[in-house]
C-alpha positions in Angstrom: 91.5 107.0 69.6 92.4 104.0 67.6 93.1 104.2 64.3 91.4 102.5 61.4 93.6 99.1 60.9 93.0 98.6 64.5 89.5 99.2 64.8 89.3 96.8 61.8 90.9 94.0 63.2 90.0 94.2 66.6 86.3 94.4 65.7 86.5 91.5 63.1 88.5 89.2 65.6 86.0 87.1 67.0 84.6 86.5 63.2 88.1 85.6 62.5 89.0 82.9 65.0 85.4 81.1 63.9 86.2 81.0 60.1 89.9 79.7 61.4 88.6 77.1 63.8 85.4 76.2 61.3 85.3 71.6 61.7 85.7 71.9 58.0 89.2 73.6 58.2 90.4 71.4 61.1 89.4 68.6 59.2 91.1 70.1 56.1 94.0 70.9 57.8 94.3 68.2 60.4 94.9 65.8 57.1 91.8 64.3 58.1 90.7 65.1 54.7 91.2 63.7 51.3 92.7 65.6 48.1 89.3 66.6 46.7 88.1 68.1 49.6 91.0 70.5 49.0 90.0 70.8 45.6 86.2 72.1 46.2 87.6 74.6 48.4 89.7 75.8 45.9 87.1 75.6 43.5 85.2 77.9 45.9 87.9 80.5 46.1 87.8 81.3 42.3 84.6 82.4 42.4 85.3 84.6 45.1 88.6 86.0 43.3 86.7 86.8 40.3 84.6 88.4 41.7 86.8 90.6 43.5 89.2 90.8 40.7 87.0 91.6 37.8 86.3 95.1 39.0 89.6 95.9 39.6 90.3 98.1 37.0 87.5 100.5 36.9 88.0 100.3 40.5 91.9 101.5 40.2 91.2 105.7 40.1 88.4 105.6 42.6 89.7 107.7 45.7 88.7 104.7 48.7 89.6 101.4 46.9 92.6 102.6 44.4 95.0 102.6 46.7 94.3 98.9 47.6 94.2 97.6 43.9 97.9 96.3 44.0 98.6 93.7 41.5 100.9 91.9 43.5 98.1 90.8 45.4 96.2 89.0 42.7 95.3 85.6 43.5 93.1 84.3 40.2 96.0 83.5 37.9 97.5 81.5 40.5 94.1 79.8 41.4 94.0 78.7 37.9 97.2 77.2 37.8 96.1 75.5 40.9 93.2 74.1 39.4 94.6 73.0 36.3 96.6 71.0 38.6 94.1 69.8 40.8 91.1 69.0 38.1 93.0 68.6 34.9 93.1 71.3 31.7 88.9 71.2 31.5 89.0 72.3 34.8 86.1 75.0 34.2 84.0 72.3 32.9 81.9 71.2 35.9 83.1 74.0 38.4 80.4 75.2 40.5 80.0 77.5 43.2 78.1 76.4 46.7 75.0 78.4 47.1 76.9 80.1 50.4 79.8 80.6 47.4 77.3 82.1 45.1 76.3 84.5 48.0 79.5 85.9 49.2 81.0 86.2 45.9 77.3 88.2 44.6 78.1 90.3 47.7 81.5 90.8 46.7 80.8 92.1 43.4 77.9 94.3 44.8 80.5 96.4 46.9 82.7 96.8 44.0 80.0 97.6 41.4 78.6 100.4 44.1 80.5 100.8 47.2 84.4 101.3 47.3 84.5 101.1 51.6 82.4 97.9 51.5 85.3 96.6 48.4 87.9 97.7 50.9 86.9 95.7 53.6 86.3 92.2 51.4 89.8 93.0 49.7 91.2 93.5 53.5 89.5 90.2 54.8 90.9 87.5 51.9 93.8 89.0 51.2 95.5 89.6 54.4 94.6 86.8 55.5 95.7 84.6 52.7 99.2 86.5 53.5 99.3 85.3 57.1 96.8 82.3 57.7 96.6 81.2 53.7 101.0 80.1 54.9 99.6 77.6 57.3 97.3 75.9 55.0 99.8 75.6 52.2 102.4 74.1 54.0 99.7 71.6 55.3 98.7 70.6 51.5 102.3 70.4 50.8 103.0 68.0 53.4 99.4 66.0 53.3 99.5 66.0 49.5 102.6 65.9 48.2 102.5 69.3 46.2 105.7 70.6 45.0 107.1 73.2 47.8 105.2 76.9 46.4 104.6 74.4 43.7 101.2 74.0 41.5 98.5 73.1 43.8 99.2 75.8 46.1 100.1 78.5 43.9 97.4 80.4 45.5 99.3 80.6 49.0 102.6 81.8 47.1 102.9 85.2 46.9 106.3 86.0 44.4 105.7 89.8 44.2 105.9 90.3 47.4 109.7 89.6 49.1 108.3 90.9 52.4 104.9 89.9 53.8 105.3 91.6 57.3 106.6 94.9 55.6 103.7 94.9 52.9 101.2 94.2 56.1 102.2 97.3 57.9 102.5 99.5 54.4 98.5 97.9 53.8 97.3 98.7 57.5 98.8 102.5 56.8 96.6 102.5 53.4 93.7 101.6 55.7 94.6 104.3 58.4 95.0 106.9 55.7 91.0 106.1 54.0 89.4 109.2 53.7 86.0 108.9 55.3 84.2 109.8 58.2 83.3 107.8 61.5 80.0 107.0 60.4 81.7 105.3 57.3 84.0 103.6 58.8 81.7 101.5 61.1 79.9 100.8 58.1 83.2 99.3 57.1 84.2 97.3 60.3 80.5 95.9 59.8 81.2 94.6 56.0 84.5 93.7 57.4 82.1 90.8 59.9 80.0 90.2 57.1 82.6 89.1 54.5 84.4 86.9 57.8 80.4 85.3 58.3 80.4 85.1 54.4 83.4 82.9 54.3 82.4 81.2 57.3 79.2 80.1 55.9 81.5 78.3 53.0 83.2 76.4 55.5 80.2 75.1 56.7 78.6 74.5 53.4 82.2 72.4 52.6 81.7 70.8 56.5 78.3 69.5 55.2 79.4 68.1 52.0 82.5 66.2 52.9 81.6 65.3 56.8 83.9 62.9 58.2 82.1 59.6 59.1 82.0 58.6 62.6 
């Protein structure tokens, strides 16, 4: 029987390589892309980070999702920062969500309002994935750029309370394998888990359409 972590990723793969290999974040990362392409996307991934970061303390005793509210992992200081950066110090003024934005991140909060599982598996999908993938696009922006190495601009990618990414990984994965819930519950996990990967990849696509690259 596999256990939780691998069910999880196994069944979210697929999901996975299409949000990865989206034209939008070829383009992006390809340097095909201009600065403020990289700065809509990063507008797009506060709304998401507030969402999931607003509940997080009432969310900190509950049995299913306490275990994953680590503050270490928190990426909305660090987005601000970014943005700051990127957009100036009005930054807020002007920043809005694409309607695909607006859905995942309503989605988002709707799990941590009501279901801790379906909180879990939006918390597994951006955050691990920021620790592994998130590394590829930062050094990217460094290097297409010019952003300060770990520097503001790509705060969001830099993880300083956490020395050792691969450790932390296999410490989240044994949270996930240790969730107390039944088999039932946990498919309706792995199935939020797809839906918060087609979430994000509808964003991409949303991004694709408003910054296509002329023939």
């Amino acid at each position: 029987m596999d256990s939780f972590s691998t069910l999880i990723r196994s069944a979210s793969h697929e999901q996975h390589v299409e949000a990865e290999t989206s034209t939008f974040m070829s383009d992006l990362l390809g340097g095909r892309l201009g600065v403020e392409a990289y700065t809509r996307y990063t507008e797009q991934l506060w709304f998401v980070y507030d969402a999931l970061e607003a509940g997080t303390m009432r969310l900190a005793s509950d049995p299913v999702a306490g275990p994953f509210v680590r503050p270490e992992l928190f990426r909305l200081a660090a987005l601000e920062r970014d943005l700051a950066h990127l957009r100036g110090p009005g930054w807020r003024t002007g920043l809005t969500a694409l309607a695909a934005t607006e859905a995942y991140a309503a989605r988002v909060r709707e799990c941590a309002q009501g279901w801790p599982g379906g909180y879990v598996a939006h918390h597994y999908t951006r955050y691990l994935g920021d620790l592994s993938g998130g590394q590829i696009i930062r050094d990217r922006a460094e290097r297409t750029w010019g952003f300060e190495r770990k520097g503001d601009g790509v705060r969001f990618y830099v993880f300083e309370d956490i020395a050792n990414p691969a450790a932390f990984k296999r410490g989240y994965r044994e949270l996930l394998d240790a969730v107390d819930a039944d088999d039932l519950e946990k498919q309706r996990v792995v199935a939020e888990c797809r839906r918060a990967f087609a979430l994000n990849t509808a964003v991409f696509r949303a991004l694709g359409e408003e910054f296509p690259l002329s023939a």
